[in-house]
N, C-alpha and C positions, 0 to 999 in steps of 0.2 A: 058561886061565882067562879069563873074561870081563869087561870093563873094564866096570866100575864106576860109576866116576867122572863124576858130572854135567857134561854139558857146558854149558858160556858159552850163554846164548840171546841171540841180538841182539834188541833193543827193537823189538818191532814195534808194540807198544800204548804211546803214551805212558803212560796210565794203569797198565801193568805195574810201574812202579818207586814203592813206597814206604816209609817209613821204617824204619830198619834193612836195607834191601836190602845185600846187597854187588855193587857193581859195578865194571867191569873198564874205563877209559879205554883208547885206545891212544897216547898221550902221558904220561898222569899215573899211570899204573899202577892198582892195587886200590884200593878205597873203601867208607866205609859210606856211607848217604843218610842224614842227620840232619834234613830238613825237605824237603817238598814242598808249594809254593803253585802254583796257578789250575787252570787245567784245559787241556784243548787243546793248540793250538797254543801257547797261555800258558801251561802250564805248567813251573815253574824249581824246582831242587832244588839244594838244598847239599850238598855230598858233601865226606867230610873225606878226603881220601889221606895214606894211611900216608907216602910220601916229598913229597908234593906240599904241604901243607897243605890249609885250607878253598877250595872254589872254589863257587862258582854259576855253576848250567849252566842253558841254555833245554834242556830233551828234546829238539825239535824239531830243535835242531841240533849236540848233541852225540851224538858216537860213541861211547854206552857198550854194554855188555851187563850184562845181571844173572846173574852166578855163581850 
C-alpha cells in the first residue's frame, strides 16, 4: 500500500505560513499559527503549541515546517 500521508514541508517561503497553519517546531513540538504580522525578513507569527504555550517567532529564524 502506498503512504499517504503528507509530509512536513520545511518553510522555504516566509510567506507560506499563515493563519490556521499547523506547524511542527523542533523544540516546542505541534502548533496552530494564530496571527502573522509584517512581511519579509520582518515577518513574526504567534503560534500556540499544544504542550508549549503561546510563543512569537521571527520566520526568518525559526525552525518550523508546515504539516
Amino acid at each position: 500500500m502506498e503512504n499517504t500521508k503528507a509530509e512536513p514541508k520545511e518553510i522555504t517561503g516566509i510567506d507560506s505560513v499563515k493563519e490556521g497553519s499547523k506547524v511542527k517546531h523542533k523544540a516546542w513540538g505541534v502548533g496552530t499559527v494564530v496571527q502573522v504580522k509584517g512581511s519579509g525578513e520582518q515577518t513574526e507569527a504567534t503560534i500556540v503549541f499544544e504542550t508549549q504555550g503561546i510563543k512569537k517567532v521571527m520566520l526568518s529564524y525559526a525552525p518550523v515546517e508546515i504539516l
